[in-house]
TINU-358373 format. One record per atom (N, C-alpha, C): residue in one letter; x, y, z. Coordinates in steps of 0.05 Angstrom, whole numbers, plus 5000, padded with zeros to 4 digits. Example, Ala and Ser with C-alpha at 12.3 -4.5 7.8 and 13.67 -1.06 7.14 Angstrom:
// TINU-358373
A526448865156 A524649105156 A526449345156 S525749555142 S527349795143 S525850015157 
***
This chain:
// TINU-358373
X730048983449 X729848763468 X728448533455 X730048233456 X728248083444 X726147953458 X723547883437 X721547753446 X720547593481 X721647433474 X721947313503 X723447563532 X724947583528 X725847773551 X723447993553 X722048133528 X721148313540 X717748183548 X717547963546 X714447823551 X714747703580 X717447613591 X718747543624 X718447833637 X720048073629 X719848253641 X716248363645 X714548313622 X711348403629 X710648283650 X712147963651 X710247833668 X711947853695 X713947993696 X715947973729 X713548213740 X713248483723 X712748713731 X708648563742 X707748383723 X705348353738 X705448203765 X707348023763 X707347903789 X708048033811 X709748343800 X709348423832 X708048613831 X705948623817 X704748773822 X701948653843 X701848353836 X700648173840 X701448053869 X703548193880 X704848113895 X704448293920 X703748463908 X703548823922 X701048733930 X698848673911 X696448673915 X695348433940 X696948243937 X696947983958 X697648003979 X699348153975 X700948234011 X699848424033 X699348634012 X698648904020 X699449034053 X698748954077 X699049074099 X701548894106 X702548664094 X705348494109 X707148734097 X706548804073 X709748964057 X710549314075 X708649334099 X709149544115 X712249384140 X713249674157 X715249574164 X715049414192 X716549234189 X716349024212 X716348794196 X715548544223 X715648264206 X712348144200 X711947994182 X710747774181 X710247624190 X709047574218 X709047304234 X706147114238 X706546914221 X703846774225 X704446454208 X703146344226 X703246044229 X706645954227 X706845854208 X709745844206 X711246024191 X710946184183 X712546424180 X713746514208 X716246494211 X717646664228 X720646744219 X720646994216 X723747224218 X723547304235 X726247324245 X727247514263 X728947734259 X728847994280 X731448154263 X734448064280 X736548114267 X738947944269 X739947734276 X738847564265 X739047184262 X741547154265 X741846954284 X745246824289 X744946554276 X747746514272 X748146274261 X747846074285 X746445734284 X746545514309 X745745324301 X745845144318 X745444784316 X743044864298 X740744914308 X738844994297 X738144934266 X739645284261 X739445354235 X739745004218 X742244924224 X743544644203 X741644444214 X739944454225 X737944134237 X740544034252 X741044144268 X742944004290 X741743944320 X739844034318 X738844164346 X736643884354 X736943734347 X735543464354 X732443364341 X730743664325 X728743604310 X730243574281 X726243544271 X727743424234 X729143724231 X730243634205 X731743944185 X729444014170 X728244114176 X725844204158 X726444624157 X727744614170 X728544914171 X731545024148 X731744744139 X734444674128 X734244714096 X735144884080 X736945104094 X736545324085 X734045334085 X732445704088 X732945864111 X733645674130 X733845874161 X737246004149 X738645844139 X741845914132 X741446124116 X740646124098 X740346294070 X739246624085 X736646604094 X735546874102 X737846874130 X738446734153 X741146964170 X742847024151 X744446884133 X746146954116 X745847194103 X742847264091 X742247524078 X742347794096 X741047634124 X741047894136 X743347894156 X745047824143 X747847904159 X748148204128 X746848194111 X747748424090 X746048694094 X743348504099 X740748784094 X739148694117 X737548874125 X735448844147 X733648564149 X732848424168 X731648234162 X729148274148 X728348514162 X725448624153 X725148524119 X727648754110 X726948734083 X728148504061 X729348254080 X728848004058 X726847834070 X725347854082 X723447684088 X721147844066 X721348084064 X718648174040 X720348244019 X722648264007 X723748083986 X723347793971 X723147643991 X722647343996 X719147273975 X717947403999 X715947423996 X714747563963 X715347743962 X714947813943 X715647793911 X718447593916 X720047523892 X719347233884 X717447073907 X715746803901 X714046943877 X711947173873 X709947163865 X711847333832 X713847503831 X715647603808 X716747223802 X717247123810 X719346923802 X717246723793 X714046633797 X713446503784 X710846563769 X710246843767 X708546923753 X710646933715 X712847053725 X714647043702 X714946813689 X715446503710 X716146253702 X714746133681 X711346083685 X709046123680 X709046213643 X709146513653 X709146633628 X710946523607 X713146523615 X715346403596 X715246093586 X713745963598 X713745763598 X711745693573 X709945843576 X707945813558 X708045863515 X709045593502 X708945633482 X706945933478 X707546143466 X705346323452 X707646503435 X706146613421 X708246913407 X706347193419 X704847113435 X702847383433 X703147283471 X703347733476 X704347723502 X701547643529 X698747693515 X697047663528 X696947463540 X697147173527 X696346813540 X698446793557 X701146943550 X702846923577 X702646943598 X702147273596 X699847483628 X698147243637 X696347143622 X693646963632 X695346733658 X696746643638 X698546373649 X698946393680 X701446683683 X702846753696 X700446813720 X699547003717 X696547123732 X696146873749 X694246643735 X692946483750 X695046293770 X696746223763 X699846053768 X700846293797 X699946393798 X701046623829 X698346683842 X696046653835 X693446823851 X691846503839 X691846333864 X690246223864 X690246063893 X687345913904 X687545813931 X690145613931 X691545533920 X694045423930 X695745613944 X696045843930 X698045923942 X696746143965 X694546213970 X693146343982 X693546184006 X692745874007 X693345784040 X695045734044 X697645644022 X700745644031 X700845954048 X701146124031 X701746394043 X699946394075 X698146304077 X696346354097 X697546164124 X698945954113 X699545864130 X703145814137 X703946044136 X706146154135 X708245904115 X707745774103 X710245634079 X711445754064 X713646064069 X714746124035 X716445934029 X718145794041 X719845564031 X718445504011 X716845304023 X715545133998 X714045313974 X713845563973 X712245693956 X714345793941 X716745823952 X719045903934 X719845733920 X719245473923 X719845133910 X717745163888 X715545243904 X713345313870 X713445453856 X715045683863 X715145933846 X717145883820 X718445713840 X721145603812 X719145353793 X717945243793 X716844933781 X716544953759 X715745283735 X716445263721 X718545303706 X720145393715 X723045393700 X724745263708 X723745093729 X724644733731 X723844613695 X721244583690 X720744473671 X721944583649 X721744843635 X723245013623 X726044813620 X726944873646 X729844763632 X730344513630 X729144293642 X729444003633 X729143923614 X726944103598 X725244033575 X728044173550 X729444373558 X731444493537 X734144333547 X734344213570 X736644123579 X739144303591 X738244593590 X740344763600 X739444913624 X740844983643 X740145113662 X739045043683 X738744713689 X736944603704 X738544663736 X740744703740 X742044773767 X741645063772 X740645303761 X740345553773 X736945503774 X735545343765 X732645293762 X732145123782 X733244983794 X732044913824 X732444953843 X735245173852 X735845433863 X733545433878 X731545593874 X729045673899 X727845433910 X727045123897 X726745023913 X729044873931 X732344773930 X733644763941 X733945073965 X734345213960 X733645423977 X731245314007 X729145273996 X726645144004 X726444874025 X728144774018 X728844564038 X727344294022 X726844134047 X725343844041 X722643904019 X721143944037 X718444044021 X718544044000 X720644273988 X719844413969 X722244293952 X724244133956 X724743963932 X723443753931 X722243563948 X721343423941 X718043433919 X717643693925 X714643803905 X716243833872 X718543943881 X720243963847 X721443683838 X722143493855 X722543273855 X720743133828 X718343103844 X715642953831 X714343023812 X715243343807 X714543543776 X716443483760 X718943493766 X721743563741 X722543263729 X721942943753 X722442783740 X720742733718 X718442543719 X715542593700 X717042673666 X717543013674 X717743093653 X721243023630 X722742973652 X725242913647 X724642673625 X727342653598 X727342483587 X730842373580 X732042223580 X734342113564 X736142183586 X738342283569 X740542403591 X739442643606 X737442773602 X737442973616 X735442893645 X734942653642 X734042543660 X736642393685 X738242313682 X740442293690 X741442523713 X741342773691 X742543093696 X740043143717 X738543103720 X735743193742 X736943183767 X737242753765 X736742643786 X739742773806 X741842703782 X744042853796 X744343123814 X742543333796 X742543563820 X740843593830 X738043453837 X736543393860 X737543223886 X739543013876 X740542923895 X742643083910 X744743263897 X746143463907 X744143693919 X742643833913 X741743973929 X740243973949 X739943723955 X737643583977 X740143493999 X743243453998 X744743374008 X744443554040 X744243914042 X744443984060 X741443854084 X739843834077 X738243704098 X737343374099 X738843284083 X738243014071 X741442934096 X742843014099 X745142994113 X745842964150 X744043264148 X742843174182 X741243094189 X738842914161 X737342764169 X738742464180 X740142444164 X742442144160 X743242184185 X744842364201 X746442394220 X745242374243 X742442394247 X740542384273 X740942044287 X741042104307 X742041814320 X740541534320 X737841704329 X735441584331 X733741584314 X734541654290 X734041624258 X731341714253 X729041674247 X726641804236 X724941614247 X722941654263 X719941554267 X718341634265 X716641464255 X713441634242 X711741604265 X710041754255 X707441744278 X704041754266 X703241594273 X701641564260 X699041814260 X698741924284 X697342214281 X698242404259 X700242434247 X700942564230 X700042584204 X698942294205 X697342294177 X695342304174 X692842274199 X691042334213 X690942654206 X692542784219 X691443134230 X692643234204 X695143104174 X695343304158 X694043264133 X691843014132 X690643044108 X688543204100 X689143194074 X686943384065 X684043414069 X683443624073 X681043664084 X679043824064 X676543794056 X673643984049 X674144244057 X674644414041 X674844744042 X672544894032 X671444734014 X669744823994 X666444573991 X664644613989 X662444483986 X662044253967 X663844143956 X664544003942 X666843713959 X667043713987 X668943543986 X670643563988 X672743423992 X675743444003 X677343323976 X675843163963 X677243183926 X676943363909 X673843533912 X672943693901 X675643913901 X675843953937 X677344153940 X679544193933 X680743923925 X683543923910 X683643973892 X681643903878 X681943983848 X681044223837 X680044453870 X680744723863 X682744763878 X683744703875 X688244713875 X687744793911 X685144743927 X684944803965 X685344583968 X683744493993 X683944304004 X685944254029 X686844534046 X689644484060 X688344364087 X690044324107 X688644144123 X688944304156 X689044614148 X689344714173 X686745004168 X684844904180 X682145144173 X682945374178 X684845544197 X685945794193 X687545904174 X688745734155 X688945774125 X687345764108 X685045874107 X683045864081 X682746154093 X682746204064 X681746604051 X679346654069 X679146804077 X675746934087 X674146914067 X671546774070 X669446794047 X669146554032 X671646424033 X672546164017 X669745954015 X668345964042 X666145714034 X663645884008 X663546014005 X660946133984 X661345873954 X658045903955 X657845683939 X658445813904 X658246013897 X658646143876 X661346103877 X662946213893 X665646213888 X667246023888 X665645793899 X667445573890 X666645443873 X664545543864 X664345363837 X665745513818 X665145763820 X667945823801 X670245783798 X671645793827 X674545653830 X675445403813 X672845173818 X672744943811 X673044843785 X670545113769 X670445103737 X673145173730 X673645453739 X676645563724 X679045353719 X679745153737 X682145063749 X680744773730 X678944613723 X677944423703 X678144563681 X677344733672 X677544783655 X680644923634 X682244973646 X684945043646 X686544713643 X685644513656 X686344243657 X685544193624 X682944183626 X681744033599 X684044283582 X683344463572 X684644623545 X687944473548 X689044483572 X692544363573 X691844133560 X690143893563 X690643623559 X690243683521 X688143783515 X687643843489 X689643933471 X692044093487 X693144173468 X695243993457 X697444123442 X700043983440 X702744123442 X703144163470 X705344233475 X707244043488 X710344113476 X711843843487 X712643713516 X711743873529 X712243733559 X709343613559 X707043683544 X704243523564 X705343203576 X705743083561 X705142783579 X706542813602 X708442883608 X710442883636 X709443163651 X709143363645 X707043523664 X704243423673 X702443343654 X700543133661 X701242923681 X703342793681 X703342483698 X703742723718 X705942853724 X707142913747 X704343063763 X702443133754 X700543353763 X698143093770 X697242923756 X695642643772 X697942533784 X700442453788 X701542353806 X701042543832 X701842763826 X701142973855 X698042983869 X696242913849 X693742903857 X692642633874 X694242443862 X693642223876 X694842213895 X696542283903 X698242333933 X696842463953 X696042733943 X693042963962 X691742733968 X689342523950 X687642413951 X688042113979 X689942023978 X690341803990 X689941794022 X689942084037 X688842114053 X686142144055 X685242234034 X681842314035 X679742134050 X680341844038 X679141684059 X680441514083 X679141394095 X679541214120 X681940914107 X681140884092 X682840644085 X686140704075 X685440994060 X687441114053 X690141204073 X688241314089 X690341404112 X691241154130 X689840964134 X690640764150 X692340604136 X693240584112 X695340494099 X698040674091 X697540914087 X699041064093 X700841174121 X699341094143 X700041044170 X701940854177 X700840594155 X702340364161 X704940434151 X704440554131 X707440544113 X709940734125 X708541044136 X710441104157 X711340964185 X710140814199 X709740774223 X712440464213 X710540254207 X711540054199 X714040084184 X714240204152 X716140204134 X719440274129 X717740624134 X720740754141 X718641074143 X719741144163 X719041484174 X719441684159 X720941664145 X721341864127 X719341934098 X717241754103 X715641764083 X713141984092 X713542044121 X711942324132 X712542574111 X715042524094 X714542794081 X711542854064 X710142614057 X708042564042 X705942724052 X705442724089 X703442694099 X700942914096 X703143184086 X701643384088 X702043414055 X698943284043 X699143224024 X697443444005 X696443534007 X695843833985 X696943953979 X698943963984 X702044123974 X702443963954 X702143773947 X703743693917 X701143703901 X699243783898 X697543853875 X699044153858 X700744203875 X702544363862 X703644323825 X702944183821 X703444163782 X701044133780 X699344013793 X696944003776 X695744403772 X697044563796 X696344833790 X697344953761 X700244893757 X702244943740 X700244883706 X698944593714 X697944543686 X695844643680 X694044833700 X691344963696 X692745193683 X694245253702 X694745623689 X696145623657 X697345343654 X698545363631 X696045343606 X694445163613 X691945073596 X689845423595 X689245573620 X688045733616 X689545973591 X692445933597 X694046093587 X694245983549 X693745673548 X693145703513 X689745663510 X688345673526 X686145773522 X685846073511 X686646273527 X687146503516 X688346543488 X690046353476 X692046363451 X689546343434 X687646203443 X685646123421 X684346473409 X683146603438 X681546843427 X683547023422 X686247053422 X688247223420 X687947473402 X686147393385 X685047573362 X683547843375 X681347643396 X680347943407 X681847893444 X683048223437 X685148213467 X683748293483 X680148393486 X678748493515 X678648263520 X678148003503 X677247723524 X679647623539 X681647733534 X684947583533 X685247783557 X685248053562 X685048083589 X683048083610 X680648073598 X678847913615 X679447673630 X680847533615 X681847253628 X683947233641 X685547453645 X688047513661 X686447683689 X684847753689 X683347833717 X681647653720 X680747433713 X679047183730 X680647123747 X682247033759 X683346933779 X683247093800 X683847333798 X683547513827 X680347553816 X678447573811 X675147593809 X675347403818 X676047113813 X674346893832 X675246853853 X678147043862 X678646923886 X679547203904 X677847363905 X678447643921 X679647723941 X678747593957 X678747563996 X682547483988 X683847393971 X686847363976 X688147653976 X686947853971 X687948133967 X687348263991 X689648403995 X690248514023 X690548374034 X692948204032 X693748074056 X691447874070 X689647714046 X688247664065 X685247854084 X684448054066 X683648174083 X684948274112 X687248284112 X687848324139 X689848124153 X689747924144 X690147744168 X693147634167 X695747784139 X698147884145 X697848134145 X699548184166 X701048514180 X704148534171 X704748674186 X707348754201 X707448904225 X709148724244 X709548844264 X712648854275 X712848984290 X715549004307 X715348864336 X718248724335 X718148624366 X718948724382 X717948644414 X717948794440 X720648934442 X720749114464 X723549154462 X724849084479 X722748874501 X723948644516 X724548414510 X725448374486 X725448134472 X728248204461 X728848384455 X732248584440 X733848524465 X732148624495 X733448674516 X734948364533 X732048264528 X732747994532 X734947864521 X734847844500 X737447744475 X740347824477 X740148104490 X742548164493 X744148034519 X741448024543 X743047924562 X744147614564 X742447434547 X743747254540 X746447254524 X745847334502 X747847334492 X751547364504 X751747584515 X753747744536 X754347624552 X753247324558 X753547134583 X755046944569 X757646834582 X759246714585 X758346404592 X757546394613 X756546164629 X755246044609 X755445624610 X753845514599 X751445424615 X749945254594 X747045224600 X744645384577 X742145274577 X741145264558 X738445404564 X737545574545 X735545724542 X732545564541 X731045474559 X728245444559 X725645594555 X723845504535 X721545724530 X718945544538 X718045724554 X714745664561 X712745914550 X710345764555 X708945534561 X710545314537 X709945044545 X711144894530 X709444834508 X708244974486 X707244904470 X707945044445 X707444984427 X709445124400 X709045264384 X705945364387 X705445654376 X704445864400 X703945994386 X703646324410 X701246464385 X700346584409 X699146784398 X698347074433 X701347274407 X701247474423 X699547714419 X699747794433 X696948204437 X698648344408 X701048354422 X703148534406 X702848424369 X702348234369 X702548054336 X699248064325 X697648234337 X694648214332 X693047924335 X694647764360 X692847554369 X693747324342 X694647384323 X695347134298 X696746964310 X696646664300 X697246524321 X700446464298 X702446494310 X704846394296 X706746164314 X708446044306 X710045894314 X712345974337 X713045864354 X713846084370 X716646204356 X716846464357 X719246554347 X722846564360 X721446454390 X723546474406 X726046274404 X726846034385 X728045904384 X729146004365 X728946214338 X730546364325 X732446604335 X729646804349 X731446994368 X732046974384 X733046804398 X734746824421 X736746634413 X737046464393 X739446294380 X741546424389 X744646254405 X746046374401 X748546124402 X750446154392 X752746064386 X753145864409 X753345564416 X754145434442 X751645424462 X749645454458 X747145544472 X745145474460 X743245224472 X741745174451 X738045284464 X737445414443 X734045414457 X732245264449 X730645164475 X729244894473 X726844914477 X725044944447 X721345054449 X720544734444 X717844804448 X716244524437 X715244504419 X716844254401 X714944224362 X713444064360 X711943914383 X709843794381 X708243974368 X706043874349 X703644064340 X700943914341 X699344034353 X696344074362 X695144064334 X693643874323 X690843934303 X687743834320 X686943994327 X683943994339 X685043854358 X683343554369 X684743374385 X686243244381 X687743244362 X690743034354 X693143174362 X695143064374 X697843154372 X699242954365 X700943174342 X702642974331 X705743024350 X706742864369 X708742884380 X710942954362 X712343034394 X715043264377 X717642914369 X719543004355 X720742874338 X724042964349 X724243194371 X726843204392 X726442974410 X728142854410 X729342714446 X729642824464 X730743174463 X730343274482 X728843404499 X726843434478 X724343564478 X721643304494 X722643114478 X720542884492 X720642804518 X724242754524 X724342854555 X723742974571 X723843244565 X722843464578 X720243494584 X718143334574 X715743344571 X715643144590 X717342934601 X716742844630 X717142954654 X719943094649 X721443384672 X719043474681 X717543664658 X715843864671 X713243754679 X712543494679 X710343434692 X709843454721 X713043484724 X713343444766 X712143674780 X710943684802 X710144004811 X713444104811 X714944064816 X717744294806 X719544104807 X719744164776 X722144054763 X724944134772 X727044004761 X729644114763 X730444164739 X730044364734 X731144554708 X734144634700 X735844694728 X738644594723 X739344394714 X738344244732 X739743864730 X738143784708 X736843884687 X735743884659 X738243954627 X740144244652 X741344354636 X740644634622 X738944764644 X737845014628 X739245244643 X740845404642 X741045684653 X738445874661 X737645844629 X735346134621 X733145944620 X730646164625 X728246074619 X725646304613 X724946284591 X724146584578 X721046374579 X719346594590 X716546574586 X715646784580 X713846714548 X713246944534 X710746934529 X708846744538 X706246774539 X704746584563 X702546484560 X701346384580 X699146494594 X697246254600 X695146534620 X696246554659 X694846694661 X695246764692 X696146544703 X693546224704 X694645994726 X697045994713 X697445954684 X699845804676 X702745964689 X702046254689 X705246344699 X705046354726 X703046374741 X703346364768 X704246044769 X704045834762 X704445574755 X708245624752 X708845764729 X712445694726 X713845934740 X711746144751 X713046194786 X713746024806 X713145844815 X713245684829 X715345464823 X715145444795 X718045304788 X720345484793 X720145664781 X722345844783 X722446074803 X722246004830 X723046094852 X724446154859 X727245924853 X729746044858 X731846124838 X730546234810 X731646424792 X731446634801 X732946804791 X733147024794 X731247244761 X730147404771 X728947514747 X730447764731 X731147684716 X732447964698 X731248134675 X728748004667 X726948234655 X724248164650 X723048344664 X720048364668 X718048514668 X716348444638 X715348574626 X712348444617 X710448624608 X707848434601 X708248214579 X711248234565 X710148184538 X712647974537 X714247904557 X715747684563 X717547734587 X718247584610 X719547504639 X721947354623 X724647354639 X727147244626 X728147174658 X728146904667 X729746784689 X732246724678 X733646644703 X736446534705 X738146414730 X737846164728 X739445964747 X742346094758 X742746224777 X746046204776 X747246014792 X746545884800 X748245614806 X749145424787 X751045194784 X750845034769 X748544874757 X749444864733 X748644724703 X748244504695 X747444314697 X749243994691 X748444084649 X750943924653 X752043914624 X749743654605 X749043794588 X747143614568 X749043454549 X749243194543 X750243124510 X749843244501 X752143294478 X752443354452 X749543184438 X747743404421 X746443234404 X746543224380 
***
């Protein structure tokens, strides 16, 4: 076996092993459900899935890809396929990527490039899209830099949707040169077509909001600041994504040193991508940063609000320090080339990353599982499904995450607009999202409507266009509250852990959206 193949294969087998070690209690059977992580088992195809359904396509077209898979294999097991082939697919990237002849500085590379707080609060805060967009970033560069292969190399982040090409976007140009700079832009622009398409096609086209830039900038994780924290590859801007333990002042100064220091040895050396991995990794940094302060964000506000909306992809801006991670692990990784002579320091330096950053093992300490869903939720699904009659599926409470008994109280997104998807039938949750006191309003029409409907002490939920109406959480006032709306439904399944109404009278018919 030659060289290279068998130094990818060391580093596939550490990353999942690295992968095993990260996950730990999610890779049991059931799903993964937290923050935005949501699978379901047997995904239907719908407006939905394609961004048809009146919000952005941001689901576009990872929701396609995983129903697509699990029309073959269990959902269970490509969601921890998924999962697990982020941390094989770019611990390997990493490795390979890294000029060396000696297999140790690879391991190092690869190691830190998968186990570090970047991808610890991605994962934490349910993003594999976008982590699958990182998992590919280096063999994005890999192949621009050789000019071959650049269309099966951005594969995971096209897979990934918006996010996560636009994070490969801002890495692969940078480094691009001549014609093969040409060849980039060409299949970034083709693979961005599936959600870049029903973005175009939305009627009411894209508006920004200015809380959005407000509630997604980056935030102080670490004792050092909210720059500090970027430049230990943290900084995410939702505090239930940071590791347990994360504020200790030891450990982030280690984080801090490791991840500078991995910078400095990259800039030092001379390998042929530095200048365009460099720009692209301070271009990504300065993007994190521009929210950090007051002036920053208030110009950044302007530019969505005022400019053009679509520049919200920015907003949640710690995600693109994403190369600047790529160039630590690469720098730690010819740091190691240096002592290569003696190999205890060379694997010494392939276990710093999990030593400085512990609390990411096991899942988090805990805080991914797996669980199974109700079996009023199967029951539910079916009876929609089997129904003929139009009219449209409503989920309460109207807010857009949940946090159920059955899911160990983790607060996830609601899952009910996947499972109960069905063909001609659209289900209608709320994507407004809550940061502390900010909401950043939802981005449906039909949804924003609806949010006047239900202010009435009782709405008309037919003459809305809803058949069904599934309430799957809430406290006591709240469902004694959409009792009273729904009085004259009829109840077809009732259970602690979700109630499933249904209108049988006429429907009024909603536009096509």
């Amino acid at each position: 076996m030659p060289y290279t193949a068998r130094a990818g294969l060391a580093a596939a087998l550490l990353g999942l092993a690295l992968g095993c070690l990260a996950l730990g209690p999610a890779l049991g059977w059931g799903f993964t459900l937290l923050q935005d992580m949501v699978f379901v088992p047997d995904p239907a195809f719908s407006r939905f899935t394609f961004g048809l359904a009146g919000g952005a396509a941001r689901v576009v077209p990872s929701d396609a890809v995983v129903t697509a898979l699990a029309q073959v294999l269990p959902a269970e097991l490509v969601q921890k396929a998924i999962l697990l082939g982020i941390f094989v697919l770019g611990c390997s990237g990493a490795a390979l990527l890294l000029p060396s002849q000696s297999l140790g500085p690879r391991l190092v590379a690869g190691a830190f490039y998968v186990w570090n707080p970047y991808v610890a609060e991605r994962l934490l805060i349910g993003q594999w899209a976008l982590l699958l967009g990182y998992a590919g970033l280096p063999w994005v560069v890999r192949a621009v830099r050789s000019g071959r292969r650049i269309v099966p190399a951005v594969l995971p982040a096209a897979v990934g949707g918006f996010a996560a090409m636009t994070v490969t976007a801002l890495t692969a140009l940078p480094v691009a040169r001549g014609k093969a700079l040409v060849r980039v832009v060409a299949v970034l622009a083709v693979f961005s077509l599936p959600w870049l398409i029903p973005t175009a096609l939305r009627p009411q086209g894209i508006e920004g909001d200015a809380a959005g830039v407000e509630a997604f900038a980056a935030r102080a994780d670490t004792p050092f600041g909210a720059v500090g924290s970027l430049l230990s590859l943290g900084g995410i801007w939702n505090a239930h994504a940071v590791p347990p333990g994360y504020e200790t002042v030891v450990g982030a100064v280690a984080r801090l040193a490791l991840t500078l220091v991995g910078v400095v040895a990259f800039l030092r050396a001379d390998v042929p991508y530095k200048r365009g991995l460099a720009a692209a990794a301070a271009i990504g940094l300065g993007v994190a940063c521009v929210g950090v302060s007051e002036p920053g964000r208030a110009a950044f506000a302007w530019v969505v609000v005022e400019v053009w909306g679509g520049f919200a992809v920015f907003r949640d801006a710690q995600q693109y320090v994403a190369p600047l991670a790529l160039v630590a692990a690469l720098g730690l990784g010819l740091l190691a080339e240096r002592v290569a002579r003696h190999r205890v320091w060379v694997g010494a330096l392939a276990l710093v990353p999990v030593a400085v950053l512990p609390t990411m093992a096991w899942g988090s300490l805990g805080r991914l599982g797996a669980v199974p869903y109700p079996e009023s939720w199967t029951v539910a699904r079916e009876v929609i499904r089997r129904d003929r009659e139009p009219g449209d599926v409503l989920v309460l409470p109207f807010e857009s995450y949940r946090q159920f008994p059955w899911n160990g109280g983790r607060a996830v997104l609601d899952p009910a607009q996947r499972f109960f998807a069905t063909p001609g039938r659209r289900v209608v949750s709320n994507d407004a999202v809550r940061v502390g006191d900010l909401v950043v309003r939802s981005e449906d029409p039909r949804v924003q409507g609806l949010e006047h409907v239900l202010e009435g002490a009782s709405p008309d939920l037919p003459g809305a266009g809803f058949r069904y109406v599934i309430v799957d959480a809430g406290t006591g006032e709240e469902r004694q509250r959409f009792g009273m709306w729904l009085r004259s439904a009829r109840v077809l399944v009732d259970t602690r852990d979700l109630r499933l109404y249904r209108f049988d009278g006429p429907v009024s018919r909603v536009p096509s959206e």
